[in-house]
TORKOL-551257 format. One record per residue (C-alpha): residue in one letter; x, y, z. Coordinates in pm, whole numbers, padded with zeros to 5 digits. Example, Ala and Ser with C-alpha at 12.3 -4.5 7.8 and 13.67 -1.06 7.14 Angstrom:
// residues 2
+--------+--------+--------+--------+
| residu |     px |     py |     pz |
+--------+--------+--------+--------+
|      A |  01230 | -00450 |  00780 |
|      S |  01367 | -00106 |  00714 |
+--------+--------+--------+--------+
***
This chain:
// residues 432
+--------+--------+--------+--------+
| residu |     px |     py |     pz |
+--------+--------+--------+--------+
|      X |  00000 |  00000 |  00000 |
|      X |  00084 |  00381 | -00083 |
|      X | -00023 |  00718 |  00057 |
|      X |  00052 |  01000 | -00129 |
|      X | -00111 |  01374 | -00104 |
|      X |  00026 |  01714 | -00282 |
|      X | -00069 |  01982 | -00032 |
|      X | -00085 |  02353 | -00220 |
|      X |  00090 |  02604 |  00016 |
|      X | -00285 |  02749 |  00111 |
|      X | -00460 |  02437 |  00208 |
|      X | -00167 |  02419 |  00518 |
|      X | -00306 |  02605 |  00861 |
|      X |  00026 |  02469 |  01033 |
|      X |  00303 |  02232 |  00972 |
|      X |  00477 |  02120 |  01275 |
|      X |  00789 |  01851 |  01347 |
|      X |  00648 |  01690 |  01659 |
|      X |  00891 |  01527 |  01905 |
|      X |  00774 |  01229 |  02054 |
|      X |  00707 |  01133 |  02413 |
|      X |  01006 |  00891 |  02390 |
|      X |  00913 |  00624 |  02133 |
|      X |  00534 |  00679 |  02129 |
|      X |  00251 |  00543 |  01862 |
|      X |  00129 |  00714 |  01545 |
|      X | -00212 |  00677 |  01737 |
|      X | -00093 |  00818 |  02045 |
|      X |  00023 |  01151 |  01935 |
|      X | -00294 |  01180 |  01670 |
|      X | -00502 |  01174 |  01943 |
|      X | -00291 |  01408 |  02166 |
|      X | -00192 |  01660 |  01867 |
|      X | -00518 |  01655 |  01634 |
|      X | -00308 |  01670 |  01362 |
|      X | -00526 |  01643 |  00981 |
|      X | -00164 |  01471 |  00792 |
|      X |  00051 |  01237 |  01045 |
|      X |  00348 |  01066 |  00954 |
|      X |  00741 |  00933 |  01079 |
|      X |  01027 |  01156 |  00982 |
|      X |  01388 |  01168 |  01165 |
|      X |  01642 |  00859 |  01219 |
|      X |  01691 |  00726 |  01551 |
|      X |  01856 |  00461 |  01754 |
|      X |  01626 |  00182 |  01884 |
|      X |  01788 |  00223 |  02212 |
|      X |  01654 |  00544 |  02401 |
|      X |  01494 |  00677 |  02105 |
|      X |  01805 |  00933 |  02032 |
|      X |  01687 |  01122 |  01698 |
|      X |  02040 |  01118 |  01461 |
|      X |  01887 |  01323 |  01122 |
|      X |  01869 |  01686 |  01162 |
|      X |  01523 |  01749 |  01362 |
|      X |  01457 |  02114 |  01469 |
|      X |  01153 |  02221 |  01617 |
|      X |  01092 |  02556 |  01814 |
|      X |  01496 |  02625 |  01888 |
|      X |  01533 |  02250 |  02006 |
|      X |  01825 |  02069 |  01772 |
|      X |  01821 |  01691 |  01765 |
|      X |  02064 |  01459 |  01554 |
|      X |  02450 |  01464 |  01445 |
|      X |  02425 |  01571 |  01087 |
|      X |  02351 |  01866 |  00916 |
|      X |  02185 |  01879 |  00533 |
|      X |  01896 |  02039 |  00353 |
|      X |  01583 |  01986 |  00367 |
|      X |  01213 |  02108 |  00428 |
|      X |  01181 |  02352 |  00695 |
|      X |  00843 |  02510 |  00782 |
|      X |  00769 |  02867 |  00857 |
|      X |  00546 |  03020 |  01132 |
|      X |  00284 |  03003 |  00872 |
|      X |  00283 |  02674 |  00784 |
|      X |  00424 |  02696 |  00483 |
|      X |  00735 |  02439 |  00379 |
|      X |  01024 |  02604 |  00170 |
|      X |  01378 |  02417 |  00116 |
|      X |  01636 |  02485 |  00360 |
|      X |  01975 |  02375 |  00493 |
|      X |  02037 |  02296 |  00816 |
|      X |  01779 |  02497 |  00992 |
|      X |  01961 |  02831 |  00896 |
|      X |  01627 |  03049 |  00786 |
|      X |  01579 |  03056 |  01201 |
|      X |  01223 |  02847 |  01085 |
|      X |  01018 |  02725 |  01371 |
|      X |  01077 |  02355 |  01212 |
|      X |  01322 |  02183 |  01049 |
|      X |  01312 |  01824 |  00875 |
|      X |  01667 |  01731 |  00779 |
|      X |  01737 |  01426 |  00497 |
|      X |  01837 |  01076 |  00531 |
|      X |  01912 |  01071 |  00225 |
|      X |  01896 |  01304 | -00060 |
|      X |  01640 |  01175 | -00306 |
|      X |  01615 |  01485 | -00558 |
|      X |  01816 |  01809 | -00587 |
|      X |  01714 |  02089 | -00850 |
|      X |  01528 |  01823 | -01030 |
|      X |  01825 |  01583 | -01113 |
|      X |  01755 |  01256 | -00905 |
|      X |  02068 |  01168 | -00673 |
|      X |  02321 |  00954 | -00845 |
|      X |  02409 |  00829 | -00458 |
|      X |  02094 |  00666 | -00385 |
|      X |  02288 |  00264 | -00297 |
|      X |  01980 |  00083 | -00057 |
|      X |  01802 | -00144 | -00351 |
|      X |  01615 | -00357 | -00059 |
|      X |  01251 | -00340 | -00092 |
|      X |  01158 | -00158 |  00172 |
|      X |  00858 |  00085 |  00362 |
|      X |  00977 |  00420 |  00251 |
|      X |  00911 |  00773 |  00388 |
|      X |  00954 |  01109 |  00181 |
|      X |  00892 |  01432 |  00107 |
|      X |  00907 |  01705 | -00140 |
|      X |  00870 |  02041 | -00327 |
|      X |  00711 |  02151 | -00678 |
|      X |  00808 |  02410 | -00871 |
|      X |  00478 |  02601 | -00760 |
|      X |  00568 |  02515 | -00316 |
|      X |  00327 |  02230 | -00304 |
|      X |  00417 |  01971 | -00041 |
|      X |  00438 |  01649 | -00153 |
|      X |  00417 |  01357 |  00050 |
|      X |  00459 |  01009 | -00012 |
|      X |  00504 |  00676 |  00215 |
|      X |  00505 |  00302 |  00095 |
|      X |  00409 |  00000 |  00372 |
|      X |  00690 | -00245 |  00458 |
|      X |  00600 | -00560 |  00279 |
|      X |  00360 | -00398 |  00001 |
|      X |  00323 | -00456 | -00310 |
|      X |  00490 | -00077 | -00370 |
|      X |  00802 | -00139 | -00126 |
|      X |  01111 |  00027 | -00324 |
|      X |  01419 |  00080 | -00308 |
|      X |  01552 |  00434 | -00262 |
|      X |  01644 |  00475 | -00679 |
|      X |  01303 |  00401 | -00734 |
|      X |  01134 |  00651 | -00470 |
|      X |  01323 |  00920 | -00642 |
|      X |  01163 |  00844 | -00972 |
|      X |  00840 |  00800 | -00764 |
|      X |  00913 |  01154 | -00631 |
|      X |  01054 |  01283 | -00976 |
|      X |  00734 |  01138 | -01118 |
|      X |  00520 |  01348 | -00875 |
|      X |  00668 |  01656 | -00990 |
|      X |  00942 |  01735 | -00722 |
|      X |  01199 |  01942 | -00805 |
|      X |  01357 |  01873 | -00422 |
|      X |  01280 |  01564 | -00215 |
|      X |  01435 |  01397 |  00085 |
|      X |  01403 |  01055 |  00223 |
|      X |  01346 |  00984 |  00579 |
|      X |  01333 |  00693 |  00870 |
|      X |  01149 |  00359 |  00644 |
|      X |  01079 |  00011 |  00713 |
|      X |  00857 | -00080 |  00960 |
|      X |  00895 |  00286 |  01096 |
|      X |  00702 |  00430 |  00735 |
|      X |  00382 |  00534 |  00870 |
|      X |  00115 |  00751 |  00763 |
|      X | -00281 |  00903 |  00864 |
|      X | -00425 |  01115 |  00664 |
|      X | -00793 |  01215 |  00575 |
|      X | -00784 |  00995 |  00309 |
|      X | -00589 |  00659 |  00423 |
|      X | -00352 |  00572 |  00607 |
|      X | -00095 |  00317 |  00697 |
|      X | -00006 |  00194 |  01038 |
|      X |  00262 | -00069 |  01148 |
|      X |  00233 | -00051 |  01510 |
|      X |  00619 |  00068 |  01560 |
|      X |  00649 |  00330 |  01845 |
|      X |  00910 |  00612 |  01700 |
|      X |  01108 |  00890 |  01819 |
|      X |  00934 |  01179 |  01627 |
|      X |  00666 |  01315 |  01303 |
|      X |  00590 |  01561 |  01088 |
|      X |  00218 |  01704 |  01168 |
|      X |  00015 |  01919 |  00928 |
|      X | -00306 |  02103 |  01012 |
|      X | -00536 |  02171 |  00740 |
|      X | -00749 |  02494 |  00672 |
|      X | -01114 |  02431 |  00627 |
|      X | -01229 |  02296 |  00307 |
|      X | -01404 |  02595 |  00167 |
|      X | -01113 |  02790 |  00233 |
|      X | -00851 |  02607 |  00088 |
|      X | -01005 |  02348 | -00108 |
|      X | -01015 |  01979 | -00062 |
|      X | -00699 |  01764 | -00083 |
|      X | -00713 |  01389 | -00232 |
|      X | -00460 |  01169 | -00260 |
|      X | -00305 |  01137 | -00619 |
|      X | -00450 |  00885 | -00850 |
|      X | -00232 |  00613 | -00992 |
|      X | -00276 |  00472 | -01319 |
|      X | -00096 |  00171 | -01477 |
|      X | -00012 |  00205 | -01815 |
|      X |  00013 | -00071 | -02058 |
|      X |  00132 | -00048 | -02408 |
|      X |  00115 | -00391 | -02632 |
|      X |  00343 | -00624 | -02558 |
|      X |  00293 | -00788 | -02899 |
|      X |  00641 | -00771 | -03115 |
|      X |  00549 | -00986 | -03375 |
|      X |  00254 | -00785 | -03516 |
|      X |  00397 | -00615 | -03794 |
|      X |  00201 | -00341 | -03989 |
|      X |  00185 | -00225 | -04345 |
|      X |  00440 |  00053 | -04448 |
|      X |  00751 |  00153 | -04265 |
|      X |  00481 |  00120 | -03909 |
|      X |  00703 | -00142 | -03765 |
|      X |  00535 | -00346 | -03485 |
|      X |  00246 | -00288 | -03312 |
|      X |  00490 | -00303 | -03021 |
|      X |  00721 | -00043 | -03118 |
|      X |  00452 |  00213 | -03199 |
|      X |  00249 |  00185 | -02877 |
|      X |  00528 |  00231 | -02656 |
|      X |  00619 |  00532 | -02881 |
|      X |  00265 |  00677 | -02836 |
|      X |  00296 |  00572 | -02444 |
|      X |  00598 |  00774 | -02416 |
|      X |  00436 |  01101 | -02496 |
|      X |  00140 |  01018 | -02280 |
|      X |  00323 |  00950 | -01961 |
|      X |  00536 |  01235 | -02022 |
|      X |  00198 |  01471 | -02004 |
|      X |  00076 |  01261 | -01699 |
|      X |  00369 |  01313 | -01519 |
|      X |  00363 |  01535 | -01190 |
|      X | -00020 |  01501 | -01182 |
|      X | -00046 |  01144 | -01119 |
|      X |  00134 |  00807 | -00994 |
|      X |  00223 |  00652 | -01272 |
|      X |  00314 |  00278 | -01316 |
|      X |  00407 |  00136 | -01668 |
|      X |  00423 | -00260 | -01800 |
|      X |  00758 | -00344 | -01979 |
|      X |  00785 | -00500 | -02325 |
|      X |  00938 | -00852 | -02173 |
|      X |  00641 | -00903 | -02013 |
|      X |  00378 | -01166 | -02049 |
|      X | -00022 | -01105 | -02079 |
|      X | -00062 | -01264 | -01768 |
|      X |  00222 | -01052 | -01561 |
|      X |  00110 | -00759 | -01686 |
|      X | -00220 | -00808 | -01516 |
|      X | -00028 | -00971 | -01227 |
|      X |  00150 | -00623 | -01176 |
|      X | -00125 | -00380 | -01246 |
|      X | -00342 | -00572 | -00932 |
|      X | -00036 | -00575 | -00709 |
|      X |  00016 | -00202 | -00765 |
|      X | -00411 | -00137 | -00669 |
|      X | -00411 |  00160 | -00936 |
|      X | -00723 |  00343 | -00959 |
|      X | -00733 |  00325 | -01367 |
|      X | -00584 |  00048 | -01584 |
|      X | -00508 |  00175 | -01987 |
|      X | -00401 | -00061 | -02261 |
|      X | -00307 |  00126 | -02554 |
|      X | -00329 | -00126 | -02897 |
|      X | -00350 | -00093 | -03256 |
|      X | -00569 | -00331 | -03434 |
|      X | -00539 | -00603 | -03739 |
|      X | -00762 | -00773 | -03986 |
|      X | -00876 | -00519 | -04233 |
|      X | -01086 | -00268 | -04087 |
|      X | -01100 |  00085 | -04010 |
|      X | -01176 |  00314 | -03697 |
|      X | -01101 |  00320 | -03327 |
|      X | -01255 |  00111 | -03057 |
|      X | -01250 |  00034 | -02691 |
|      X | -01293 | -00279 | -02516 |
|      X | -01405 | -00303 | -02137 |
|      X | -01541 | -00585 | -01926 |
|      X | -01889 | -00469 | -01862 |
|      X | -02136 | -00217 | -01909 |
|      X | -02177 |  00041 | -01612 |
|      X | -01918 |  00154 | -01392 |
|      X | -01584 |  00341 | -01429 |
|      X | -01454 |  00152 | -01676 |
|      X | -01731 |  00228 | -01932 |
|      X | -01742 |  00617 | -01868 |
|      X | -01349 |  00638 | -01941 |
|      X | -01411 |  00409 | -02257 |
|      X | -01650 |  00667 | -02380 |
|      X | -01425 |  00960 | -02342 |
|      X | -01163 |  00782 | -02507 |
|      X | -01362 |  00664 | -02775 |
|      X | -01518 |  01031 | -02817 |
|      X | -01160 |  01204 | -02845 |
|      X | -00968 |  00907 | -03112 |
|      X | -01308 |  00860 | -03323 |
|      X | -01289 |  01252 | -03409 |
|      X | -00962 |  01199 | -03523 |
|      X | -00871 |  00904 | -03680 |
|      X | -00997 |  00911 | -04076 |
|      X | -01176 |  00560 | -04073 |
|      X | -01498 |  00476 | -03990 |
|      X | -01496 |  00383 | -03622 |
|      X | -01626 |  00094 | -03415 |
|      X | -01766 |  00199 | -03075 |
|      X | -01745 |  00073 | -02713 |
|      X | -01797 | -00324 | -02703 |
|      X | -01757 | -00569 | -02404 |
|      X | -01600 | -00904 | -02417 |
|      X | -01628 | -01128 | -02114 |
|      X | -01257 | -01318 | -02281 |
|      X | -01005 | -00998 | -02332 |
|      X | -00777 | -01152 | -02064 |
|      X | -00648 | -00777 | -01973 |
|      X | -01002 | -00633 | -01882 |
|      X | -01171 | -00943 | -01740 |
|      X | -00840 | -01005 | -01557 |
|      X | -00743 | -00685 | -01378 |
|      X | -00887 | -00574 | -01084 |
|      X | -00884 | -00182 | -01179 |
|      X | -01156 | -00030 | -01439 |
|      X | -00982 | -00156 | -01736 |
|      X | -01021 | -00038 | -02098 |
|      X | -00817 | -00109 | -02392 |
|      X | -00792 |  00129 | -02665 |
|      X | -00731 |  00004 | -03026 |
|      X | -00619 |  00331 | -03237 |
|      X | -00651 |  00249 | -03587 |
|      X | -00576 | -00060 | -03814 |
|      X | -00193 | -00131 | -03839 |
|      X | -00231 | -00395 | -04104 |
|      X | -00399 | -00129 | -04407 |
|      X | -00167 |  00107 | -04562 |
|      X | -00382 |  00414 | -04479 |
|      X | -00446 |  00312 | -04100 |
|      X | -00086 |  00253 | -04035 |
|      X |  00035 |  00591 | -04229 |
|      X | -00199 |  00768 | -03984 |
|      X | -00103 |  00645 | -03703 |
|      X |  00295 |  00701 | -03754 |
|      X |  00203 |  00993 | -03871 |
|      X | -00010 |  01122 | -03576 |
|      X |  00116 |  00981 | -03244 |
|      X |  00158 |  01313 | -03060 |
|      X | -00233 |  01411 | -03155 |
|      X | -00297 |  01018 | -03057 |
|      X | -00135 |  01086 | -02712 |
|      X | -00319 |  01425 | -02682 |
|      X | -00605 |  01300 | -02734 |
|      X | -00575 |  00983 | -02451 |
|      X | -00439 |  01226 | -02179 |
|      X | -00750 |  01455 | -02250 |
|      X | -00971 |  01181 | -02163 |
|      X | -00764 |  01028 | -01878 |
|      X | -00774 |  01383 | -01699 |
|      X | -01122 |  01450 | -01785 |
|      X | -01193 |  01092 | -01611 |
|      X | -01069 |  01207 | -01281 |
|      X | -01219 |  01554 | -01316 |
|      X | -00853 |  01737 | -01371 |
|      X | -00813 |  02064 | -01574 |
|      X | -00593 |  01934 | -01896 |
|      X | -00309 |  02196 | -01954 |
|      X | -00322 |  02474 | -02226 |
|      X | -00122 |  02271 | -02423 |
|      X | -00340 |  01974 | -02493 |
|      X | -00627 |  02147 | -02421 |
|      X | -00943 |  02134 | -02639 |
|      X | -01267 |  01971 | -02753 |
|      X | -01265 |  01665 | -03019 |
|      X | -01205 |  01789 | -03349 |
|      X | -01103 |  02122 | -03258 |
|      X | -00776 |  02289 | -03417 |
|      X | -00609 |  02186 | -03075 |
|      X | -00635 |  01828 | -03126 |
|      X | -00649 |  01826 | -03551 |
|      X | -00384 |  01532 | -03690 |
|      X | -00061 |  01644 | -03724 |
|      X |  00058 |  01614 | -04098 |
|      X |  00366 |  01691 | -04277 |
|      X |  00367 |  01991 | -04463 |
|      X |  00322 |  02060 | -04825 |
|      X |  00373 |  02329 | -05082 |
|      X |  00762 |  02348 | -04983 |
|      X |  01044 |  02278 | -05123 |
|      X |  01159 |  01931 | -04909 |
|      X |  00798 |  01790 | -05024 |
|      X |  00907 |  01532 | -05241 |
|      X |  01226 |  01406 | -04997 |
|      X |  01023 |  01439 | -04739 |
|      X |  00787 |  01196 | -04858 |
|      X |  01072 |  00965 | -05007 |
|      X |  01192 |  00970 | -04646 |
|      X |  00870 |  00875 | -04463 |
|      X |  00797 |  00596 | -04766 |
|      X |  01192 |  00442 | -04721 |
|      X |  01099 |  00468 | -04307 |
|      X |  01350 |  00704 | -04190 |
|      X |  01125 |  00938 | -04041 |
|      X |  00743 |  01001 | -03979 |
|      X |  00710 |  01279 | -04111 |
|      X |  00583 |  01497 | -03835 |
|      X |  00724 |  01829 | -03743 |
|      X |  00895 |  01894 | -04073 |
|      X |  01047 |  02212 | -03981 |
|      X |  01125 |  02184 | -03633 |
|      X |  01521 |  02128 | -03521 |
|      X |  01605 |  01756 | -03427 |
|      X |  01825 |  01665 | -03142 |
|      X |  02140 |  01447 | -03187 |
|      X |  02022 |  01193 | -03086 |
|      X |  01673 |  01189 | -03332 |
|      X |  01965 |  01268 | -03617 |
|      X |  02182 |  00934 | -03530 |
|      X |  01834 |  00734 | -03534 |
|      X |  01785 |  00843 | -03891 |
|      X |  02099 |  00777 | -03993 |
|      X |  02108 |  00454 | -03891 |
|      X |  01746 |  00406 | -04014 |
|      X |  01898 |  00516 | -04393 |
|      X |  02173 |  00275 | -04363 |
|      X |  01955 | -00024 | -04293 |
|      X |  02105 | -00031 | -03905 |
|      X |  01758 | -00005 | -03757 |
+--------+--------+--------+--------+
***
């Protein structure tokens, strides 16, 4: 199990580093503190409870080592520190360094599965907070809560006491082991209709075919290699606003499902292209009614005003393994047909409007303003198929160069990066 919040610097009343009475219960100091957020911060020795990360609260200093971290003003608000120095009221020092200035810490050596405790910063001052059960499905090592924390949108993040010691209540959910430790973090929340009110982040596992051998007409390559391409661009635009879990291409049917129920995400996606001759987009849930159906219904409403076939609708099958299987509100989206020449031109041709598209539904699923940048209604300029360009004078090469596979074709006059030039290259030479 996982707990994580983002807390916008005016939802926070006060923010306090509470020391324990000795080693004392999560439980015990909720009920004696009335804290809204509760969770385990600072290092400290089983033996008399001595705290040994930096811990400051209201001029009292407790452990050995100095280092940045989150301290948090007289107003509740958190702001990155080191060592206590801004005079704060409280101070929450690092175990370890998980993020700094948004690079994730090349120092990060504990790859044990463990309960994890962290926080961090956005960009914007939100408070991010995030703590994984001992003995979960989600237990990570410390690499992988940076990504976790990277993922969330930190641009600063520190780790902080784990294991059995990772505990968490919240409004929402919490986690509890039972340990008795030496000190938390406490927040205070304003009222709702003051500062609005705070979920926890929804996950949502993401699972582009696995299926290498289906090869499509054209230069499209496998229905493998294109859905992981498209699945690239959507997680980037998810990122920050969601947990994000992701299958990987060595993966079976069957522990791909296996995953997504371990990881409990709130939304399972399976993002396919389709064969045997037809034309349009269609998703494929379970069941009528529910979750699953109302996402399959956005998605369906965003691709069908975009792809140039004549689409197929939302249809159940009680035998799609990866819908009937999963315990989340599955849906798998089939794009286009990769095995006509037309269907698979359109789709290499329009993955970023493809990915647009699926993250405008996804976010308008969980109610979530979609960005300026991918904003828009189906079949509006914001979301019209991207196209290369004609009337100019590469027209011709350019096509030559999409028909020989070398490139799709999209953003003809936009500057590629080394590394997109080196793909090409090797792409021209037969390489790749």
């Amino acid at each position: 199990m996982a707990v994580s919040l983002v807390l916008r610097p005016e939802q926070i009343a006060r923010a306090e580093c509470i020391l324990a009475d000795g080693l004392e219960s999560i439980q015990s100091v909720k009920k004696r503190t009335g804290a809204d957020i509760l969770f385990n911060w600072p290092i400290y020795d089983f033996d008399g409870g001595t705290i040994r990360s930096r811990f400051c609260l209201f001029g009292s200093r407790f452990g050995d080592y100095p280092s940045w971290g989150i301290a948090f003003g007289a107003d509740g608000k958190p702001f990155w520190d080191y060592d206590g120095e801004s005079g704060a009221p409280c101070f929450a020092g690092a175990y370890s360094y998980l993020v700094r200035d948004g690079k994730i810490s090349d120092s990060l050596a504990d790859k044990s599965a463990n309960g994890r405790t962290a926080m961090g910063l956005k960009a914007d001052g939100s408070l991010v907070i995030y703590v994984v059960a001992k003995n979960s499905a989600q237990a990570c090592s410390t690499a992988a809560l940076a990504q976790r924390m990277r993922e969330l949108g930190c641009v600063q993040a520190i780790n902080g006491d784990g294991s059995y010691s990772s505990q968490i209540i919240t409004p929402a959910g919490q986690i509890v082991t039972g340990r008795k430790v030496a000190g938390y973090i406490g927040i205070w929340l304003k009222k709702e209709e003051e500062s609005g009110e705070v979920d926890p982040m929804k996950s949502i596992y993401l699972s582009p075919s696995t299926q290498e051998n289906n090869v499509g007409a054209g230069n499209y390559g496998t229905e493998e290699q294109r859905m992981n391409e498209i699945m690239d661009l959507i997680e980037n635009q998810l990122r920050g606003h969601y947990i994000l879990y992701r299958n990987r291409p060595e993966m079976t049917l069957q522990q791909v499902v296996a995953d997504s129920n371990a990881k409990n995400p709130d939304l399972h996606f399976a993002l396919h292209s389709n064969a045997g001759g037809g034309s349009g987009a269609e998703c494929w849930i379970c069941a009528k009614g529910g979750q699953a159906e109302e996402f399959a219904n956005r998605l369906y409403e965003e691709l069908s005003a975009l792809t140039p076939g004549k689409d197929r609708g939302v249809k159940v099958s009680t035998s799609l393994y990866e819908v009937n299987k999963t315990k989340a509100p599955a849906v798998i989206l089939e794009v286009e047909f990769h095995d006509t020449p037309e269907g698979a031109a359109w789709i290499v041709a329009n993955k970023e409007a493809i990915a647009r598209a699926c993250v405008r539904a996804i976010m308008g699923h969980f109610g979530d303003k979609v960005p300026p940048a991918i904003a828009g209604t189906p079949g509006s300029g914001a979301s019209e198929p991207e196209q290369p360009s004609t009337g100019k004078w590469y027209e011709k090469e350019l096509a030559e160069a999409v028909a020989a596979g070398i490139t799709d074709g999209t953003r003809p006059d936009d500057p590629c990066t080394r590394a997109e030039a080196a793909v090409m290259v090797l792409r021209a030479l037969g390489k790749r």
